[in-house]
Every structure is written in C-alpha cells, then in structure tokens.
Backbone as CSV, one residue per row, in Angstrom:
resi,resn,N_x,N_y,N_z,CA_x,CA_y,CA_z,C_x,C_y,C_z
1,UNK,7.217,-2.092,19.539,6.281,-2.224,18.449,6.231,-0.921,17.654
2,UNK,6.380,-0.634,16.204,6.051,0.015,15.487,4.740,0.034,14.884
3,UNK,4.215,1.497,15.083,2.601,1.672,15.355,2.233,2.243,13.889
4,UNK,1.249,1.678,12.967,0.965,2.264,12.064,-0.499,2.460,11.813
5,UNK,-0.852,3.282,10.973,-2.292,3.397,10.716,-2.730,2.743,10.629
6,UNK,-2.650,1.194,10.037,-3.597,0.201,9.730,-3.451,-0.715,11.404
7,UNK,-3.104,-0.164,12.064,-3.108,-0.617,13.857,-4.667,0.039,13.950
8,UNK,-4.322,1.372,14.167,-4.773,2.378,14.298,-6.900,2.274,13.598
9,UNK,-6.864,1.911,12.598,-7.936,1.373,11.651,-8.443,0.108,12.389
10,UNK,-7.809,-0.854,12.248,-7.743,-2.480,12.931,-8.484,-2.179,14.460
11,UNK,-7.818,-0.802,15.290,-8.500,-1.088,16.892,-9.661,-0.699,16.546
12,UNK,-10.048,-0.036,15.751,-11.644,0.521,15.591,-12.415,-0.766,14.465
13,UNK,-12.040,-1.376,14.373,-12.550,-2.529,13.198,-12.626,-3.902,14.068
14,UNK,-11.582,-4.359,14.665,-11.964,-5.618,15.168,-10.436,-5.720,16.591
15,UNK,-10.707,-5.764,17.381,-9.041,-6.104,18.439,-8.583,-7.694,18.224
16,UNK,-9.454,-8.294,17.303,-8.735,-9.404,17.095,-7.842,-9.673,16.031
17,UNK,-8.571,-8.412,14.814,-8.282,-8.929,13.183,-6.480,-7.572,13.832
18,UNK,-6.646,-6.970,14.856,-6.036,-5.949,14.829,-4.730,-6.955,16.149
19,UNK,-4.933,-7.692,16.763,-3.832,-8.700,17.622,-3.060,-9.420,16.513
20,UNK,-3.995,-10.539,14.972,-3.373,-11.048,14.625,-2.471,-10.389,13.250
21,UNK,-3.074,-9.132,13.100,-1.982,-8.529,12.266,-0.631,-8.015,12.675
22,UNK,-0.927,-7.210,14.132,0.567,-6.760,14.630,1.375,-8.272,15.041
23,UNK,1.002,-9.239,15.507,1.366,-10.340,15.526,2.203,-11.384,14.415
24,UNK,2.111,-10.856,13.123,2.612,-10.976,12.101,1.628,-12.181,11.493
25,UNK,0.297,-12.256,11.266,-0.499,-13.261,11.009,-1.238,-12.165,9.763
26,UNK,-1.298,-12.073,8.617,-1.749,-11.341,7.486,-2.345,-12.195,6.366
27,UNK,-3.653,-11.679,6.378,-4.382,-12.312,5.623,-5.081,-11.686,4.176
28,UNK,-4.507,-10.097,4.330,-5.206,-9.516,3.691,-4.792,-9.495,1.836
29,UNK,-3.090,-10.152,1.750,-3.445,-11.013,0.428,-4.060,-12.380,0.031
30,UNK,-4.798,-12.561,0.659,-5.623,-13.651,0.306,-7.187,-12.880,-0.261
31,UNK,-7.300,-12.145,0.519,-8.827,-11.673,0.285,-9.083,-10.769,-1.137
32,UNK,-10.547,-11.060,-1.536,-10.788,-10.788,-2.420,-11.687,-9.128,-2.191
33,UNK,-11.783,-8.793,-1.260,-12.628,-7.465,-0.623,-11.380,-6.540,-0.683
34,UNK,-10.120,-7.560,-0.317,-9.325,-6.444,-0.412,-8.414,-5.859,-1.724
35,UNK,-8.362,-6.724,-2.496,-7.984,-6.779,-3.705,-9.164,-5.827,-4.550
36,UNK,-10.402,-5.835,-4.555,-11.038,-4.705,-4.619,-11.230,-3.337,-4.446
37,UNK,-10.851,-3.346,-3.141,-10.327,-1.556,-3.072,-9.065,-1.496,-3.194
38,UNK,-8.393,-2.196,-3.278,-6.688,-2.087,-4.158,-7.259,-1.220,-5.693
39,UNK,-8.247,-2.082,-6.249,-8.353,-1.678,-7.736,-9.331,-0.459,-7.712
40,UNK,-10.347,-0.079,-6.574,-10.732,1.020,-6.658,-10.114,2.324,-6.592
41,UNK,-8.821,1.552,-5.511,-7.769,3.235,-4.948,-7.035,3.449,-6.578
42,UNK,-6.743,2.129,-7.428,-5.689,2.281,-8.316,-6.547,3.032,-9.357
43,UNK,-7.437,2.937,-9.465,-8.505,3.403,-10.736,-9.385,4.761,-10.710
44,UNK,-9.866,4.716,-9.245,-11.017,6.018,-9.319,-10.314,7.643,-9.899
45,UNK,-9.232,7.831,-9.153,-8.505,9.320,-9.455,-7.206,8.678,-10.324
46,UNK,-7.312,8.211,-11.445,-6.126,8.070,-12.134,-5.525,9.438,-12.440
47,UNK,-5.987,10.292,-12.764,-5.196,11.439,-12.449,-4.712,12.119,-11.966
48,UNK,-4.962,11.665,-10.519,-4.368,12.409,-9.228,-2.479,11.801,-9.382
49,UNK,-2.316,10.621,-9.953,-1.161,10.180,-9.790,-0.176,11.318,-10.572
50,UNK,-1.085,12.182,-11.437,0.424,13.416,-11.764,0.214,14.664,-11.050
51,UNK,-0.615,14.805,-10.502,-0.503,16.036,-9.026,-0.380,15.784,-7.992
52,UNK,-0.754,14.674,-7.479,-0.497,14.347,-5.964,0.758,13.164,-5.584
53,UNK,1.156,13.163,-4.627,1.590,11.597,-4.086,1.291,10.937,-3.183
54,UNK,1.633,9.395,-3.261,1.509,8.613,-2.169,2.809,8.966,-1.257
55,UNK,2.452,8.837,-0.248,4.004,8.990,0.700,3.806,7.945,1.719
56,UNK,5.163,7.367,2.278,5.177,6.340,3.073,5.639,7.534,4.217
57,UNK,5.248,7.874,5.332,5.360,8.407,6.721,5.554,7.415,7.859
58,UNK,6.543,7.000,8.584,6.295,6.719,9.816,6.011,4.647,9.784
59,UNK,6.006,4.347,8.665,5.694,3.065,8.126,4.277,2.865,7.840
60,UNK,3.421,4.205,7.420,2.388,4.586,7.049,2.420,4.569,5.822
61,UNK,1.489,3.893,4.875,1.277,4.902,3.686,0.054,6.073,3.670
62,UNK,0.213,6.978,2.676,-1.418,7.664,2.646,-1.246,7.568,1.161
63,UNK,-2.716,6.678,1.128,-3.079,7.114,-0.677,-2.397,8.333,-1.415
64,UNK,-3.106,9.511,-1.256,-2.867,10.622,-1.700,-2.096,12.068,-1.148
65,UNK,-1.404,13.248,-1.294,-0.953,13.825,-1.093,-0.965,15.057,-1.572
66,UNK,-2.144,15.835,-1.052,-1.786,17.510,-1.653,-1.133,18.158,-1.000
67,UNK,0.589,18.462,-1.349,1.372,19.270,-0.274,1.169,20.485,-0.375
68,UNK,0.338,21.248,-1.583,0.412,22.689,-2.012,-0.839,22.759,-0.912
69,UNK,-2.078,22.427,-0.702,-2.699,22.841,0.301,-2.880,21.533,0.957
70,UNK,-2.126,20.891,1.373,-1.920,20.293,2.509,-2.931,19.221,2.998
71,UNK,-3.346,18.657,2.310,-4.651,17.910,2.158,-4.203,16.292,1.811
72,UNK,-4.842,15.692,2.769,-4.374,13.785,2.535,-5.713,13.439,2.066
73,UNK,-6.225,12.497,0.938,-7.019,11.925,0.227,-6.875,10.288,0.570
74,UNK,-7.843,10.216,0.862,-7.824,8.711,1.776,-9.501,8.070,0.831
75,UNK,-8.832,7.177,-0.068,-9.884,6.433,-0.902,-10.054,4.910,-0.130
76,UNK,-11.324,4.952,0.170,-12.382,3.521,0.522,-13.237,2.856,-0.345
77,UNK,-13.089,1.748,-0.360,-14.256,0.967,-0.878,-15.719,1.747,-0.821
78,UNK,-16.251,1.108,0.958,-17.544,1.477,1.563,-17.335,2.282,2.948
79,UNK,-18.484,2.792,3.405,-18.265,3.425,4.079,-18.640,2.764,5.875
80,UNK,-18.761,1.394,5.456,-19.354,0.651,6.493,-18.311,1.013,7.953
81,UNK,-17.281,1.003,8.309,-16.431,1.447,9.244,-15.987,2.449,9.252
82,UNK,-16.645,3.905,8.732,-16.398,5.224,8.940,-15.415,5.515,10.135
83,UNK,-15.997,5.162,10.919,-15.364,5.395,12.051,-13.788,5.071,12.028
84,UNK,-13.538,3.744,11.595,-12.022,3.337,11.824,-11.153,4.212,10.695
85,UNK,-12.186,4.666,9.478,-11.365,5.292,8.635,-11.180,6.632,8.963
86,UNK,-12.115,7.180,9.975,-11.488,8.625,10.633,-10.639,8.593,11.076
87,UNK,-10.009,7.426,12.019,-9.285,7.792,12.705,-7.809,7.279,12.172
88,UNK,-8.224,6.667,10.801,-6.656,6.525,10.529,-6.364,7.592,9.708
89,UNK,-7.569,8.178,9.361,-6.671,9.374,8.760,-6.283,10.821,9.886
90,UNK,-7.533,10.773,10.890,-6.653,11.253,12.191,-5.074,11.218,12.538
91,UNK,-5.011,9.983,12.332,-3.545,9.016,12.514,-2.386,9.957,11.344
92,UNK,-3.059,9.929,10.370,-1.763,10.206,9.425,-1.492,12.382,9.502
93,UNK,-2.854,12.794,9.894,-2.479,14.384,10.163,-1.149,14.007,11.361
94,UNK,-1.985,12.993,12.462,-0.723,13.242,13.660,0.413,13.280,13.214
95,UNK,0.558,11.918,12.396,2.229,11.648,11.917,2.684,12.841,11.352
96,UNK,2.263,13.589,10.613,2.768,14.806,9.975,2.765,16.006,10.680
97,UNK,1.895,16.218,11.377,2.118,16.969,12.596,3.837,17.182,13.541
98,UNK,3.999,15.180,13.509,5.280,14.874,14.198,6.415,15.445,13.300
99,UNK,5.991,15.337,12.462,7.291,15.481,11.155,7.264,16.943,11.288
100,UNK,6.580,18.085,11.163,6.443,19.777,11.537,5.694,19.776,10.279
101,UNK,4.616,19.205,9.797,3.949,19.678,8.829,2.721,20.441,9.109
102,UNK,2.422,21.288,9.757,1.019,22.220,10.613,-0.298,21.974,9.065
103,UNK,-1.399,22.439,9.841,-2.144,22.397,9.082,-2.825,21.510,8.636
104,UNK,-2.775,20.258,8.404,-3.098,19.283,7.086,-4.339,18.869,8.139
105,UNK,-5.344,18.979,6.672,-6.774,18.412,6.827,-6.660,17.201,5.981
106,UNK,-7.932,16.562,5.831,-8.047,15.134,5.240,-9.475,14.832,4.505
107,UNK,-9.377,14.435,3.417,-10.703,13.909,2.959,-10.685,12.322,2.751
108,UNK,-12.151,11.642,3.173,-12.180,10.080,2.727,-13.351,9.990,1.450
109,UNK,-12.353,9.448,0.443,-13.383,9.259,-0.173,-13.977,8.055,-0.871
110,UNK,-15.179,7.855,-1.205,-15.672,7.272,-1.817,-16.607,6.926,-2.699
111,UNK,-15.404,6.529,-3.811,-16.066,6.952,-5.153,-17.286,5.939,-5.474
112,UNK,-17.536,4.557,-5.232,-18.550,4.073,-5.228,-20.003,4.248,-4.981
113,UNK,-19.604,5.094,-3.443,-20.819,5.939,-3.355,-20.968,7.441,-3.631
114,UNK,-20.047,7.424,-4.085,-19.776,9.498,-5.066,-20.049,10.454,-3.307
115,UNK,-19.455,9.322,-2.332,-19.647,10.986,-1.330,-17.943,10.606,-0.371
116,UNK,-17.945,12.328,0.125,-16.574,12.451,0.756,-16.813,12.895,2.070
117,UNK,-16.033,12.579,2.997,-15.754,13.112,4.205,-14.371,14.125,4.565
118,UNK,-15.039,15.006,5.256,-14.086,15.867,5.765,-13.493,15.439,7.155
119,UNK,-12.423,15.513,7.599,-11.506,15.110,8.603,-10.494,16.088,8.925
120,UNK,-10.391,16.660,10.325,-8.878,17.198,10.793,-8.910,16.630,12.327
121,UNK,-8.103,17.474,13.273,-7.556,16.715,14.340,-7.619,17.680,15.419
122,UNK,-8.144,17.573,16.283,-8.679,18.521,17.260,-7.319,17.916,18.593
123,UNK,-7.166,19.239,19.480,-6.295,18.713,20.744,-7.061,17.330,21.077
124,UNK,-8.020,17.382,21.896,-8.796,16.200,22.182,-8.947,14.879,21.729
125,UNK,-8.465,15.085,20.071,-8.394,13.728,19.012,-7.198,13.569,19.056
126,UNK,-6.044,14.262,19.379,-4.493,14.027,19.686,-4.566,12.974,21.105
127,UNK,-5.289,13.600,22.680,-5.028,12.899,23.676,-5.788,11.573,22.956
128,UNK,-6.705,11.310,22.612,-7.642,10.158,22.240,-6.574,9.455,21.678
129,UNK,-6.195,9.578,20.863,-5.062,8.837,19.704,-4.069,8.458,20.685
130,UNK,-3.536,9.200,21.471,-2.172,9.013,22.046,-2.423,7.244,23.467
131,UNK,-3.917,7.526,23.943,-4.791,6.769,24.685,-4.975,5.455,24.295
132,UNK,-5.298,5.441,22.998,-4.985,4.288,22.051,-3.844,3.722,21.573
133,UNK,-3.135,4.369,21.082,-1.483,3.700,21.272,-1.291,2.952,22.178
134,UNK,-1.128,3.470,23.055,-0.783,3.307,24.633,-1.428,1.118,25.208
135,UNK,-3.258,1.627,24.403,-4.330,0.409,24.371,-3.696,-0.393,23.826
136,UNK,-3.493,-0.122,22.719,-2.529,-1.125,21.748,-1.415,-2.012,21.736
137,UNK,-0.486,-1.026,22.329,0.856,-1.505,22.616,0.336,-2.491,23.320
138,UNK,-0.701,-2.417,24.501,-0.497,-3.820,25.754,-1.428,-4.724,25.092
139,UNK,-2.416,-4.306,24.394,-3.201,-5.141,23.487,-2.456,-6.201,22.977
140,UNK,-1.870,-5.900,21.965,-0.750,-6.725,20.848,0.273,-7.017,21.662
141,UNK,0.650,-6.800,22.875,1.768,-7.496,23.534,1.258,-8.503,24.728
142,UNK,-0.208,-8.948,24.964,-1.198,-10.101,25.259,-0.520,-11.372,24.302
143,UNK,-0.078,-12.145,25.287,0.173,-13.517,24.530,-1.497,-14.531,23.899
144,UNK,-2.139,-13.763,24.696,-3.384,-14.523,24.093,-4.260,-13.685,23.514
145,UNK,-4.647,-14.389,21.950,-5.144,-13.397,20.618,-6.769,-13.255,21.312
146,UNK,-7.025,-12.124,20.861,-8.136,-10.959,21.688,-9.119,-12.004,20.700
147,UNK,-10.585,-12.258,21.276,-11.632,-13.117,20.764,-12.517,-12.465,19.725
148,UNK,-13.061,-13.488,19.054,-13.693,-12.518,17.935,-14.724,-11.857,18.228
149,UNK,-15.299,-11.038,17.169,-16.663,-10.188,17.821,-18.243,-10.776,17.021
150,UNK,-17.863,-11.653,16.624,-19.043,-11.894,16.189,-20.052,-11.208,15.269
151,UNK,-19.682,-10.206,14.567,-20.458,-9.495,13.751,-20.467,-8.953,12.355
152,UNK,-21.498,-8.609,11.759,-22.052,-8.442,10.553,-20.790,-8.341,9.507
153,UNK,-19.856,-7.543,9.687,-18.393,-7.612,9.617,-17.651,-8.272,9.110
154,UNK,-17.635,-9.336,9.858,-16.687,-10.343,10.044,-16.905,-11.469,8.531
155,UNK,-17.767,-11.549,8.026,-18.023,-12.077,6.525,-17.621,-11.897,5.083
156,UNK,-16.633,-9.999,5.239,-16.090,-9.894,4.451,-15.040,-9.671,5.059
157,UNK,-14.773,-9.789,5.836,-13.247,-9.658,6.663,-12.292,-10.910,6.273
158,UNK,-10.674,-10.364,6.103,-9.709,-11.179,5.233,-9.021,-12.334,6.207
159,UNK,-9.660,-12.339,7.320,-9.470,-13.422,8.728,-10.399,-13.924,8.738
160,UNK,-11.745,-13.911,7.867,-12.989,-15.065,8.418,-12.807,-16.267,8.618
161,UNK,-12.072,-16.806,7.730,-11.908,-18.121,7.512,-10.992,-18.619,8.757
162,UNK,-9.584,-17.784,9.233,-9.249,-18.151,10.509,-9.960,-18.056,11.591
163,UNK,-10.493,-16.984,11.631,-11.216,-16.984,12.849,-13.182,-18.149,12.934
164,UNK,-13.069,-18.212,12.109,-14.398,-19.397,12.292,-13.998,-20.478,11.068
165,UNK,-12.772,-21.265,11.348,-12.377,-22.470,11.129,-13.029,-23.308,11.853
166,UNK,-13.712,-24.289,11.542,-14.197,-25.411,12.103,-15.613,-25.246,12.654
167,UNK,-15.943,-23.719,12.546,-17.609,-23.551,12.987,-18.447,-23.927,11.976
168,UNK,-19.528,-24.086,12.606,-20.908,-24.471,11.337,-21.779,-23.418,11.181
C-alpha cells in the first residue's frame, strides 16, 4: 500500500471514510463540501500561485510551498477536524524530511475564519506517525470495511450517503 496524507487525515477523521478510500471506493467528487474548499484553496491566496508551489511528494500533494524559508501552507475550509489537519501536515514535514529537506515548519490556514495554525514535528510526532502507518497498513488490509462512527461529522462527509443508505 502506498501511504499518503489524505490516509494519514482520513485515520484521524473517520477509519471507515479512511478503509473505503484506500480501498479504492471515492466519493469525494461527488460532494459538494468538497468542491468548496477546492474553490476556497483555488481563490483565498491567488497570489501565492507566483511565489509559492504546489508540489506532489511521495503521492502527496501540499497546497503551498515556501522553499526560501521552508514553510508548507496547508489551506482548510473549517477548522472542525484540527486535529486530522495537524497531522497531515505533520505527514508532509515527514515526507520532506525523507527527501533531506531539514527544517520545514507548516501553517494551516483558514481564511474563512481569518485564523492560522502553526505546526512542526517533534521526535515523538515522528514515532506517533510511524505507529500509525504501521495502524493503517493492517487497517486497510481488513477485508471487512471498519463501521461507521456515528457522528456530528458524518452529515457533511462525501460517504454519507454510502454509509447510511437505507437508514431513516
């Protein structure tokens, strides 16, 4: 299995929405939540597109790219899963780390709510990450798809409709 950030995002968001994506089950062009922060990432820093880049790493993308000080810009909708978005941008220092890029910190931002987060990667957030892989791999290699979680979540999520087909 080839492991990418949006794995990485997915185990902290849902182990189900995160089984039927590595599984090759993708829903997220259908959704309209997601097509939304498509147009927020494409719109908020239109000017970043002549100083910075997107780079594909590892079968990663990262939004943004400051190589002069070394800084990944990671644009969100909301900030409702903070958490999963730390750690994929956790995820993308590692990858560059792998590549010999030292240094690189990370900001998430979001322009909707005009506030940013700061992010880097501590030894401890390396073993954590590496712990999770590891979760993953046997996760997504379970012939039977991990159950849903039932929560607040799950209503704008781009699997609702699969996962509560036929409920009332």
């Amino acid at each position: 299995m080839h492991l990418t950030a949006t794995h990485i995002n997915y185990y902290f968001v849902c182990h189900r929405k995160l089984w039927l994506f590595a599984n090759g089950i993708n829903m997220e062009h259908t959704s309209d939540t997601v097509a939304e922060g498509k147009l927020i990432h494409e719109t908020s820093y239109a000017q970043r597109a002549e100083k910075y880049t997107e780079i594909e790493i590892g079968g990663s993308k990262i939004d943004f790219y400051d190589a002069k000080n070394k800084v990944i810009h990671e644009v969100k909708k909301s900030d409702s899963i903070e958490d999963a978005h730390e750690w994929q941008v956790k995820y993308y220092i590692w990858l560059l780390k792998q590549n010999g890029i030292e240094g690189v910190t990370g900001i998430i931002e979001y322009p909707k709510l005009k506030h940013t987060s700061k992010v880097s990667l501590s030894d401890e957030d390396v073993s954590f990450l590496e712990n999770i892989k590891q979760h993953i791999e046997r996760m997504v290699e379970n012939e039977v798809c991990t159950r849903r979680i039932n929560s607040k979540i799950c209503k704008k999520c781009s699997y609702y409709d699969f996962c509560y087909v036929g409920e009332i």
